[in-house]
N, C-alpha and C positions, 0 to 999 in steps of 0.2 A: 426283473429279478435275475433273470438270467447272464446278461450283459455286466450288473455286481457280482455275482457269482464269479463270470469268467476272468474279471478285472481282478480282482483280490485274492481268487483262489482257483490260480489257471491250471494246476493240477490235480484236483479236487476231485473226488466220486463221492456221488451225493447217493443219500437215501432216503426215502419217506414213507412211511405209513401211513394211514388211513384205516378207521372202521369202518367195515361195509355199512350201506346203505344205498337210498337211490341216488343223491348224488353225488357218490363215488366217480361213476364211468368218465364224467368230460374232467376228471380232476385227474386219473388215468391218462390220459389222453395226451394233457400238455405236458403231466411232467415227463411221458414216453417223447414227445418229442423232443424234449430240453435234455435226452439221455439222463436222467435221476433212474434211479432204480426205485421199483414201488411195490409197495406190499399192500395188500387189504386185510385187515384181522377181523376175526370174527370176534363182535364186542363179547361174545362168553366165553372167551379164551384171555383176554385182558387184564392181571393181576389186580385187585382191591385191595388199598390200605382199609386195615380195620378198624 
């Protein structure tokens, strides 16, 4: 993923979210090493269409 990334969008700042849960942490983890910036939301903060 990251090697596409860097190849097509070599100046790119990435971001991602994520809902907590348990397995949140190793999905943390790689995108911290791959420098994405990352969020965790809390699911009852998450907007719902009605």
């Amino acid at each position: 993923m990251s090697a596409f990334l860097n190849q097509h969008f070599p100046e790119a700042h990435y971001k991602a979210a994520y809902e907590a849960g348990k397995f949140v942490f190793w999905v943390q983890r790689e995108l911290t090493q791959l420098h994405i910036e990352y969020l965790v939301l809390n699911p009852a903060d998450i907007p719902k269409s009605q």
